[in-house]
Structure formats: structure tokens, C-alpha cells
C-alpha positions as CSV (number, residue, x, y, z in Angstrom):
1,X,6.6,-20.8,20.5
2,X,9.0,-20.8,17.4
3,X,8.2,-18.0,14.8
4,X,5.7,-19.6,13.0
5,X,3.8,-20.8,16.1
6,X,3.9,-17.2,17.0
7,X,2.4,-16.1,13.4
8,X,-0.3,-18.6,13.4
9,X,-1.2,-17.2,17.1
10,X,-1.3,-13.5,15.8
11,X,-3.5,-14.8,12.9
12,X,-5.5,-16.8,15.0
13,X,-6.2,-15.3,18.4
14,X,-6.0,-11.8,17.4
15,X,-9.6,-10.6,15.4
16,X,-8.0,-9.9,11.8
17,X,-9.7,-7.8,9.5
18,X,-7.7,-9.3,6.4
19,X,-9.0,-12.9,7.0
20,X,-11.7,-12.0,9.0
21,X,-13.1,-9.0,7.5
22,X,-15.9,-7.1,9.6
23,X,-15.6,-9.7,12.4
24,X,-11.6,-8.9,12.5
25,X,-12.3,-4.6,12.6
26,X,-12.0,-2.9,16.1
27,X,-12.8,0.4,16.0
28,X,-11.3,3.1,18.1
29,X,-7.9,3.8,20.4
30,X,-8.5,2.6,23.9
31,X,-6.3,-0.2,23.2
32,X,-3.8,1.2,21.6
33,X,-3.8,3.9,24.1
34,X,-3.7,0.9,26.8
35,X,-0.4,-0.9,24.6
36,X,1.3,2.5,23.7
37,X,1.2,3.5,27.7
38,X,2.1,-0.2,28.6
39,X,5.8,0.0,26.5
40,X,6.2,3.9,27.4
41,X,5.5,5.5,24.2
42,X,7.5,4.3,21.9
43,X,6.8,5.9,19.2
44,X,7.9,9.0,21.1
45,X,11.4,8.3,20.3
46,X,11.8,9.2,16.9
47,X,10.2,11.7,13.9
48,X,7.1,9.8,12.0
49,X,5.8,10.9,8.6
50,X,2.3,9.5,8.1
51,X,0.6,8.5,4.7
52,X,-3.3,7.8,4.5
53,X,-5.8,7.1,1.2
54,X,-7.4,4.5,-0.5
55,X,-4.8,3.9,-2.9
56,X,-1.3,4.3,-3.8
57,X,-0.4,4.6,-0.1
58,X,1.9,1.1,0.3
59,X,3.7,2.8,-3.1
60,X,3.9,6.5,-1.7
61,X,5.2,4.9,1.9
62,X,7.8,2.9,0.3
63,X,9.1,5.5,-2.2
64,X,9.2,8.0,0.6
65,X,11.3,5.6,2.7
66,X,14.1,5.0,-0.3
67,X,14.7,8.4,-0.7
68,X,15.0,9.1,3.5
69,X,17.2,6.0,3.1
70,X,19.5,7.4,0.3
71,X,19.2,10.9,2.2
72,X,21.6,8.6,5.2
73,X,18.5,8.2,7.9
74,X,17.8,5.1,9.7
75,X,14.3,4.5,8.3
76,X,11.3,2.9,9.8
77,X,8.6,1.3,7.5
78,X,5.3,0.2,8.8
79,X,3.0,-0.8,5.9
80,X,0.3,-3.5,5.5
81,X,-0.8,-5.9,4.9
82,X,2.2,-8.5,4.2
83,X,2.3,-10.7,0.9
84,X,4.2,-13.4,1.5
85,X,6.0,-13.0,5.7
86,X,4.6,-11.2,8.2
87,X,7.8,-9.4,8.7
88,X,7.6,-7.0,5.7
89,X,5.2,-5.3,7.5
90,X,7.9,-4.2,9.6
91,X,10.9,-3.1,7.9
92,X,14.4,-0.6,9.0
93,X,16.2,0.6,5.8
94,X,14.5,-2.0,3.8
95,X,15.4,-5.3,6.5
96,X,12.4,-7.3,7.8
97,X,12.4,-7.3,11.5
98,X,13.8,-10.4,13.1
99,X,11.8,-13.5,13.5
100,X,13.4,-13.1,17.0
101,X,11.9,-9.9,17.8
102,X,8.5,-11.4,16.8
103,X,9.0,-13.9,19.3
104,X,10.4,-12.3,22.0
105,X,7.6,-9.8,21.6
106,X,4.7,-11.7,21.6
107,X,6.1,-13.6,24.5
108,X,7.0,-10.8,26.7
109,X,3.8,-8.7,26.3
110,X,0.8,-11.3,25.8
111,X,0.3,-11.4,29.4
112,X,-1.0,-7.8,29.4
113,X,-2.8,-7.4,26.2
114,X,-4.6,-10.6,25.9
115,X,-6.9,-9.1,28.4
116,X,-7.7,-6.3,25.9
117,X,-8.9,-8.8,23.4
118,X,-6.7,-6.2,21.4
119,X,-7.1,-6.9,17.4
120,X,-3.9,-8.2,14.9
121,X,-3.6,-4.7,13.9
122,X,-3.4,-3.4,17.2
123,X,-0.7,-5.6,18.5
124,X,1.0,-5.2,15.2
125,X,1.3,-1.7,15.7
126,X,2.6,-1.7,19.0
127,X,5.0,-4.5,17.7
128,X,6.2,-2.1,15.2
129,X,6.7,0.9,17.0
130,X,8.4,-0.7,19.5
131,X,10.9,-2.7,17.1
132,X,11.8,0.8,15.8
133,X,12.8,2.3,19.2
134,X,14.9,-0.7,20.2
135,X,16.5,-0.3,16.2
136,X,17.4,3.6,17.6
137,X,15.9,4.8,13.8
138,X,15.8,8.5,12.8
139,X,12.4,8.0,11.4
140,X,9.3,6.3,10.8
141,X,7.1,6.1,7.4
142,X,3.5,4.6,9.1
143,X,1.4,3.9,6.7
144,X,-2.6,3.9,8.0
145,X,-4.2,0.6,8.3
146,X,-7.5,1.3,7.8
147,X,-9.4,4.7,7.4
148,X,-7.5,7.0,9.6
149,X,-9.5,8.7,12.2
150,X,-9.8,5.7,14.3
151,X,-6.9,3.6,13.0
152,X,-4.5,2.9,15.7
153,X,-1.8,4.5,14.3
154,X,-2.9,8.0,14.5
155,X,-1.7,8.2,18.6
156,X,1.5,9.4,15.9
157,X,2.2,13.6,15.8
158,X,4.0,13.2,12.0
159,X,6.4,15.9,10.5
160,X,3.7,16.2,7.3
161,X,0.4,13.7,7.0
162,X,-0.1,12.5,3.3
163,X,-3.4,11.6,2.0
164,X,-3.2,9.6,-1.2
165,X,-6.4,10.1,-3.0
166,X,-10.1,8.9,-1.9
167,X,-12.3,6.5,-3.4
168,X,-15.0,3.9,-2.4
169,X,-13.7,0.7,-0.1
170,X,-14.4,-0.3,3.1
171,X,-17.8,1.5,2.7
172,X,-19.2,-0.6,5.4
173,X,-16.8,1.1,7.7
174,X,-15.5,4.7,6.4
175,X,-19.2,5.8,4.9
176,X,-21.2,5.3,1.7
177,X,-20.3,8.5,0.1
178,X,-17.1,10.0,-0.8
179,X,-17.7,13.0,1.3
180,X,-18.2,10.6,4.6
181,X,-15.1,8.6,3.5
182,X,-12.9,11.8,3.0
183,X,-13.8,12.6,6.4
184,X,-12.4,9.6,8.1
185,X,-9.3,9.6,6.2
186,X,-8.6,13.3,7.3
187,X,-8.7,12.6,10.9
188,X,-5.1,12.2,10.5
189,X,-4.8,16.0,9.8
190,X,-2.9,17.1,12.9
191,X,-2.7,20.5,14.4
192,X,0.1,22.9,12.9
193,X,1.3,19.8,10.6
194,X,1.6,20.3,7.3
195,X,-0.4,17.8,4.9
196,X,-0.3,16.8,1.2
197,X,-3.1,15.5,-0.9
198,X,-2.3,14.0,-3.4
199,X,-5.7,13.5,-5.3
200,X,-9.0,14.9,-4.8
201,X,-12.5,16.0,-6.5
202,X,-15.5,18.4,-5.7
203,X,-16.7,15.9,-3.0
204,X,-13.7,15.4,-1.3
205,X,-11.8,18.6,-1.4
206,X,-13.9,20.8,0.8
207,X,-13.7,18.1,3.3
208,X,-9.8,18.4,3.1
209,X,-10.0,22.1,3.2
210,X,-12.4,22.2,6.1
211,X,-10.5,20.0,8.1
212,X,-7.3,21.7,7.6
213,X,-8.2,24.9,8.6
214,X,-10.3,23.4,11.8
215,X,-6.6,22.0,13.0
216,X,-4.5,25.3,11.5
217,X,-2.6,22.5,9.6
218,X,-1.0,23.6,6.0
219,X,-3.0,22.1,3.0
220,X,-0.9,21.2,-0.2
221,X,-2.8,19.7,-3.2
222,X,-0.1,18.5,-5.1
223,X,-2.0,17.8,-8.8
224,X,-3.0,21.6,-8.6
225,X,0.4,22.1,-10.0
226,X,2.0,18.8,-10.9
227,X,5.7,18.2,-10.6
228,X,5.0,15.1,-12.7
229,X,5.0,16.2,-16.3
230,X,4.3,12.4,-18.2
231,X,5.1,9.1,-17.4
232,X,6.0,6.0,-19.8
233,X,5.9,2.7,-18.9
234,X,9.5,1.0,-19.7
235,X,9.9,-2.3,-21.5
236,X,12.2,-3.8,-19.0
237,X,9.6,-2.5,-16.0
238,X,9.0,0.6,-14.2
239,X,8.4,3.8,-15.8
240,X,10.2,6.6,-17.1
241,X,9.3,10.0,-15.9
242,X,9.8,13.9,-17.3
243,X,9.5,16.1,-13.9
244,X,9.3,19.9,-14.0
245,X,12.7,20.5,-11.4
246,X,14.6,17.0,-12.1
247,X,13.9,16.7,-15.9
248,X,13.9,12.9,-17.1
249,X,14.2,10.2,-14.3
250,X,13.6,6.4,-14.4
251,X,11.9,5.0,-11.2
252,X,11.5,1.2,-10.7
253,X,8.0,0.7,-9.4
254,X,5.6,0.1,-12.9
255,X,2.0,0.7,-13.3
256,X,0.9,4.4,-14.6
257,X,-1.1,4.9,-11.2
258,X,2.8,5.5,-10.4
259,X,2.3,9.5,-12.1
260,X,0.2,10.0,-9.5
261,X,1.9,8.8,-6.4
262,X,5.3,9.7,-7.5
263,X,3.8,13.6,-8.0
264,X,2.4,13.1,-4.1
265,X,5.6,11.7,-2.9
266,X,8.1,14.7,-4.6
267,X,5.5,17.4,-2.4
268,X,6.0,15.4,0.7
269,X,9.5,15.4,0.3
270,X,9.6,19.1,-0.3
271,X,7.6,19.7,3.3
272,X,10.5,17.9,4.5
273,X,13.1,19.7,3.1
274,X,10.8,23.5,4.4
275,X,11.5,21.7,8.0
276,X,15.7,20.8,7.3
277,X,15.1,17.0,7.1
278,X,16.2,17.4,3.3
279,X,18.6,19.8,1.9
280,X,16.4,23.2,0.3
281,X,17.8,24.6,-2.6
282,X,18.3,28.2,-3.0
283,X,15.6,29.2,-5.1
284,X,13.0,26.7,-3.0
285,X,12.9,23.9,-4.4
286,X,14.0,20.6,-2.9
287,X,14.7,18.6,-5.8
288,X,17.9,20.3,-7.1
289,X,20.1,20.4,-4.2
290,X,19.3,16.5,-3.8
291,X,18.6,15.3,-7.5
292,X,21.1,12.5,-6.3
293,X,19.2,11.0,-3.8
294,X,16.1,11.6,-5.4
295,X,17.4,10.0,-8.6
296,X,18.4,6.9,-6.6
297,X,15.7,6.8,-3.8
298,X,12.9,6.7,-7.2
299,X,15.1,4.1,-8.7
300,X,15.8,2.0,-6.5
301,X,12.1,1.6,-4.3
302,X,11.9,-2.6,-4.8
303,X,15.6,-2.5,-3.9
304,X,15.4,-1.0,-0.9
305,X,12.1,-1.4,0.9
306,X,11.6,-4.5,-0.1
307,X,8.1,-3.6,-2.0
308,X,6.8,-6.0,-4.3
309,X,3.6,-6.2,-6.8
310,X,3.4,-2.9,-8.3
311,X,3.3,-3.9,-11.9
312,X,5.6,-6.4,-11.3
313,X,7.2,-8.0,-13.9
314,X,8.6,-11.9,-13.3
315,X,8.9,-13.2,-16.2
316,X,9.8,-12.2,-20.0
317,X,8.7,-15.0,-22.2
318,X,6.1,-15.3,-21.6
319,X,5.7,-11.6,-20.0
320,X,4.0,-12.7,-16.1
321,X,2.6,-9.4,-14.3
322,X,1.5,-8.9,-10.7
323,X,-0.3,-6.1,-9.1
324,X,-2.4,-5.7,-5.7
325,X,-4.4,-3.1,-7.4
326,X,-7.8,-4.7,-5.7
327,X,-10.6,-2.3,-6.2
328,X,-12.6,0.1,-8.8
329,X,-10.4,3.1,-8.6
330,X,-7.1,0.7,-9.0
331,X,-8.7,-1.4,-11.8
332,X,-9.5,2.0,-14.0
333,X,-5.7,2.5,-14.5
334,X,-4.8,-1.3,-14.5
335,X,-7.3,-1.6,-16.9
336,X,-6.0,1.2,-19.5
337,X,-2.7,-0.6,-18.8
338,X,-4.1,-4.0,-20.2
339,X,-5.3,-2.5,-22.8
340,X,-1.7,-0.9,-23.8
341,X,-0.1,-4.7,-23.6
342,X,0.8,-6.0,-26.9
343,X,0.6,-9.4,-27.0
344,X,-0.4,-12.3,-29.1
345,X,-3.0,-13.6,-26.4
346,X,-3.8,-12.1,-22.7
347,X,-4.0,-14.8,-19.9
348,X,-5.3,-12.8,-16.7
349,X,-5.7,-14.9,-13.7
350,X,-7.9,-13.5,-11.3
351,X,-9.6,-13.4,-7.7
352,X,-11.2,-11.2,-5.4
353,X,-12.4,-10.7,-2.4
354,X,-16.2,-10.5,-0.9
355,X,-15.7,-6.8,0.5
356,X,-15.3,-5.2,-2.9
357,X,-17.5,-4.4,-5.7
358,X,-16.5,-7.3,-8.2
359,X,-19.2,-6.7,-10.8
360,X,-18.0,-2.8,-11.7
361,X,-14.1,-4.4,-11.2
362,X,-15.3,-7.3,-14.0
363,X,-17.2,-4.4,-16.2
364,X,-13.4,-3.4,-16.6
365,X,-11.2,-6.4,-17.7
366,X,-10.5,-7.0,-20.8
367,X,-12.8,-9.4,-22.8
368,X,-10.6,-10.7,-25.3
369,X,-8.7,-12.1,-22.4
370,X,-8.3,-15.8,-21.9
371,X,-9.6,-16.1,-17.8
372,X,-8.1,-18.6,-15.0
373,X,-10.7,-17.6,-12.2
374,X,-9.3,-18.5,-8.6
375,X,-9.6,-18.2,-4.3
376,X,-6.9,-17.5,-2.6
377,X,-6.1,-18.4,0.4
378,X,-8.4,-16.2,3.0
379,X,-11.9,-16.7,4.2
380,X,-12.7,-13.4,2.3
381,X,-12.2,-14.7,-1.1
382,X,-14.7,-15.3,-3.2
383,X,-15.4,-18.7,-4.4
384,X,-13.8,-19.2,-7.8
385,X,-16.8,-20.8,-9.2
386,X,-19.2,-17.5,-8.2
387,X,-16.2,-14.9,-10.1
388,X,-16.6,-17.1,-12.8
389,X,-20.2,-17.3,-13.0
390,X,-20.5,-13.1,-12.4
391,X,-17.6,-12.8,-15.0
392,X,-19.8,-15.2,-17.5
393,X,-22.5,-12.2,-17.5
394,X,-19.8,-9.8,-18.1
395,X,-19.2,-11.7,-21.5
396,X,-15.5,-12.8,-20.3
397,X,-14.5,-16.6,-20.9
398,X,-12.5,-18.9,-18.8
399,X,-12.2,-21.2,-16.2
400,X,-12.5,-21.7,-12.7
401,X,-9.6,-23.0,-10.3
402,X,-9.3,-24.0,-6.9
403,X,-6.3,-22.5,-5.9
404,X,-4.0,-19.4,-7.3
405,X,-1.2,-22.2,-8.1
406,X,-3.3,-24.4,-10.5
407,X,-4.8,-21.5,-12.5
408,X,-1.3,-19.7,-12.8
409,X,-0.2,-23.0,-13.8
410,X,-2.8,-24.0,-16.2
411,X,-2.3,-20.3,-17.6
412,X,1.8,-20.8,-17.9
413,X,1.2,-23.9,-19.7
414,X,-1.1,-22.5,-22.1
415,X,0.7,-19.2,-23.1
416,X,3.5,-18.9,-25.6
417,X,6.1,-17.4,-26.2
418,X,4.8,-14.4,-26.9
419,X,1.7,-14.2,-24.7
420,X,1.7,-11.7,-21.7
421,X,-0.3,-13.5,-17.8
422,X,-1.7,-11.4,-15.6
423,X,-2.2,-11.9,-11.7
424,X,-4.4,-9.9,-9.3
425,X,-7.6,-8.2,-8.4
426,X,-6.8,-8.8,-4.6
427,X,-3.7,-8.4,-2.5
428,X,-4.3,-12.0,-1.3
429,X,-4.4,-13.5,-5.0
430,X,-0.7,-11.8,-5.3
431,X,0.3,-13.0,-1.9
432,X,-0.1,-16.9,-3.0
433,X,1.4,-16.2,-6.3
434,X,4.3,-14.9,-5.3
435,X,4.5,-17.5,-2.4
436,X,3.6,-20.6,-3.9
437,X,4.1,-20.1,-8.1
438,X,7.4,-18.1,-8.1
């Protein structure tokens, strides 16, 4: 098989819970046990941090990795899912790994875990783990696939766990409260291992606590007292920042959920720097003694990982926007952002799919918008004709279109100069935008 023979096989043979959805979820670690034993513990080789949550966790792996990067490690990153090559998923200082490797792994291992009727995900991780033993790195950023508990990349004993924030998605899963969903995401507390959270409320935060103490692991809440003082948006992209320790900073990745995620990323990196993988100042605090790499690292996230569609800017005139953000707790900060945008008229074309809950995500777009309503392309999406008719009794106005292409055309072509597009409300919308319209 040639790589994209080998692509279509992992899509296709493999139960995938990004096109599949339920039908694509295995849940627990026999096989990844069975595929971990099977290449000899791979992940063994090297030092893992591991980052968990609903959202902000592709933004908080990817920042953590540019700053190990600019700190001179050989870093690992493990993030999904991909939006335009399956190789992003698997990254070492920021390179994809080889088409090559994708092969030659696929091809070398099938015999054994076909048998196991193992899932994408499974595979994937095995894939990744092993590419970053063979690539002798320092250390891995994994960022949890779904839930935690019984994702398969917890077989992983991290330097310090980070656990974004909670919120409701994959309910039908993780659990129907916040409390329940909590609970899964802090199965990746380990024993002794420090862990940050970077977000958490009266439902969630005794869940944290209990767990914690249950596995003696330190607890760090990092907005109890925020090294993120404010955060601006900048005209040219990403947002300016005032921090208590490194006083004004620019960092490259937009969208003001960044405040949140960059305040959970600077307590990680200070666990790291208690344990000597970064340089502790004096008076015990990180961030002085490597303001440098910090300053770059934050600066320089896109750059160096590779990360794209977090408020991402691709055009000026008119100003073209993507974001992944895909569910409720995204949309309330991309929705203050819209509503900051000045513009002479707001184009927003938008998708979603069937796992999330579209009619409190449509309660918060803008309705002076003009609306290009669109699929992409995954069996999950909703049909472009059923957003449009949900958004109709929202009181939005627009159109419908068949794929993400034709509506971000038919939204370029009516926007001026002046006018400001908008693409998202899935990952997957994003995906084919940045594949097939840029």
C-alpha cells in the first residue's frame, strides 16, 4: 500500500469514532495493553506529560510542546484529531511523521492487531508511541483522545497530568452530569504525579479534589491565583497578554479562550521546572529564569507545532476566520468574540456535527449574521438543510450548501472589502476549509 492506501485502510477498517461516532468508540485498555506489550513498551523510553479536558487541550498540548522545544528537548506531540493529513497527529519538534513510517507501520504490525479488531485510535496510539522511540525524543506531550479513564493513552505514568476545564460532550459516553464527566477525565490522575486544573466549578472540583487525594497526587488549580492578568486580541492575530512574573507578552494562537489555557499551560510549566526539566528561579518561580524561552515558545505555537485553527486568521480583506471551537462551552467565548468583530457585514459559514447540542450552539450566533449553512465531509455531519431549518427557528437567515467549498465560496464572493467570514462550529467544517478553500 502507498500512503494513502494505508490512510484510507486506517479510516476504513479500523472502527473510528470521528466518522463513525458511537459505532467507531472502544472502550477500555485490553488492546492497548495487547499493542503496547506487542512493540515492548514504547512509551517507556522517554518522559510523557499528559493533558486531558473538554476544551483547550489541542491549544494547551501544543503551547506546552513550543516551549519544551525552545527549552532544546526533542519533543513528541500526540494530539487529535488531524485537519487536513493524518500525520499531524503525530508530530517531533513540530515535523509530521513520515508518510514512510505510516507505511512501514501498518505493514509490519497488521498481522497481529487485526485480530484485536483494535479501533483507529488504538492503532494510532501505538503508531505514535512507537514513532517517538525510534525518533530517540526527550519527551512526549499526549494529549487524551477521549475522556481519560479509559482512553488508551493513559497506559502513560506523566511527569504532571493537566486537566483543561470540564464541560458537557460526549455525554453519551463520559456521563450526563458534570460531576460523572469530571470523573472520567480524572482517571488520568496518577499516583504521586503532580496535576494542574486549569478550570473548574462547584460540581467538578470536589471530584478533582477527591481523586487527588485518593492517588496522593499534588492538586494545582491554576485560576485560584491566575498568572494570566488580561488578554487582548491583536489586529494582525493572536493576543497580547499582561502576566503577573513575565509582564507584557504577545503569543500567536487568537481566540480569548487563549487566557485560559495559556494561565493552565504557565502552571504546568512551573511543575516542570519544581522536577529540573525547566530552569527554577531563585525566588520559585519558573518564569524569570526562562522569560526567553517562554517569550518564544508562546510566540511562536503555529510556528512550531504545526497547530492550526485557533482563531485563525487567513485572510485580511476581507478578514476570513477559522476555529474548531465545536461545542457549548467553546461557542460562549467564540461567541463574545463575534460580537467584538467590527465589520461592515458578518458572513459565518457554519456546520456541525450530530453528537452535539446544535440548538443551545445556534441560541449563540450572532443574528445579524449573513449564514452559509454546510456538511462537511464525515458521516457525522449534520445535513445542511436540517442546521438550516433549526437555525430558521433561532431567527438566523441564510442559506444552505452542499459542501464547505461552495458556501465558503458563495460567502467570499458576497463579502466586501470590508466584511469579516467566519468558518466553524466543528473540527470537520475547518478540516475541508482549510483543505479544499485555502
Amino acid at each position: 500500500m502507498n500512503y494513502e492506501e494505508t490512510c484510507e485502510y486506517l479510516y476504513n477498517q479500523m472502527p473510528m469514532f470521528e466518522r463513525q461516532g458511537a459505532s467507531g468508540y472502544k472502550e477500555g485498555l485490553s488492546n492497548t495493553l495487547a499493542l503496547d506489550e506487542h512493540l515492548g513498551h514504547p512509551h517507556q523510553a522517554y518522559k510523557t506529560i499528559h493533558v486531558g479536558g473538554t476544551n483547550g487541550k489541542g491549544s494547551v498540548s501544543h503551547t506546552i510542546a513550543s516551549i519544551l522545544q525552545e527549552c532544546g528537548y526533542r519533543v513528541g506531540l500526540y494530539t487529535s484529531p488531524h485537519l487536513v493529513d493524518f500525520r499531524e497527529r503525530i508530530r517531533v519538534n513540530g515535523s509530521p511523521v513520515s508518510q514512510q513510517f505510516v507505511i512501514d507501520f501498518v505493514e509490519e504490525h497488521r498481522s497481529f492487531f487485526e485480530p484485536l479488531h483494535p479501533s483507529f485510535f488504538e492503532v494510532t496510539t501505538a503508531m505514535a508511541f512507537q514513532y517517538f522511540k525510534e525518533r530517540n525524543i526527550d519527551i512526549a506531550v499526549v494529549e487524551v483522545g477521549l475522556g481519560g479513564r479509559l482512553d488508551c493513552t493513559n497506559i502513560i505514568e506523566p511527569l504532571v497530568s493537566v486537566i483543561t476545564n470540564i464541560s458537557f460532550d460526549h455525554t453519551q459516553f463520559l456521563g450526563d452530569t458534570l460531576a460523572k464527566i469530571a470523573g472520567e477525565k480524572a482517571g488520568i490522575i496518577k499516583r504521586g504525579t503532580p496535576v494542574v486544573i486549569g478550570a473548574s466549578n462547584t460540581e467538578t472540583r470536589p471530584v478533582f479534589e477527591a481523586k487527588a487525594r485518593e492517588m496522593g497526587a499534588p492538586i494545582i488549580f491554576a485560576e485560584d491565583e491566575p498568572e494570566v492578568i488580561s488578554a487582548e486580541p491583536r489586529p494582525e492575530g493572536g493576543m497580547h497578554y499582561d502576566l503577573k512574573h513575565l509582564g507584557h507578552l504577545n503569543g500567536d494562537l487568537g481566540g480569548i479562550y487563549q487566557k485560559q489555557n495559556l494561565n493552565t499551560v504557565l502552571f504546568a510549566v512551573h511543575e516542570l521546572a519544581k522536577q529540573g526539566y525547566i530552569s527554577e528561579a531563585s525566588e520559585g518561580h519558573a518564569y524569570d529564569n526562562n522569560y526567553k524561552e517562554l517569550e518564544k515558545g508562546i510566540g511562536n505555537v503555529a510556528k512550531l507545532t504545526g497547530l492550526m485553527g485557533r482563531w485563525q486568521i487567513l485572510k485580511q480583506s476581507p478578514k476570513v476566520v477559522c476555529d474548531t471551537g465545536h461545542n457549548v462551552d467553546g461557542w460562549l467565548y467564540l461567541s463574545r468574540q463575534l460580537a467584538s468583530v467590527e465589520c461592515q457585514q458578518m458572513h459565518i459559514v457554519f456546520g456541525m456535527v450530530d453528537d452535539k447540542d446544535i440548538d443551545k450552539v445556534l441560541d449563540l450566533l450572532p443574528k445579524h449574521a449573513k449564514f452559509y449553512f454546510t456538511k462537511a465531509h464525515t458521516k457525522r455531519a449534520i445535513p445542511e438543510t436540517v442546521v438550516l431549518q433549526k437555525a430558521k427557528e433561532h431567527g438566523l437567515t441564510g442559506n444552505s450548501y452542499s459542501t464547505v467549498n461552495e458556501a465558503y465560496n458563495a460567502a467570499f464572493h458576497a463579502a466586501s472589502a470590508n466584511d469579516f467570514i467566519y468558518v466553524g462550529g466543528s473540527s470537520y467544517v475547518v478540516g475541508d476549509f482549510l483543505k479544499d478553500c485555502i
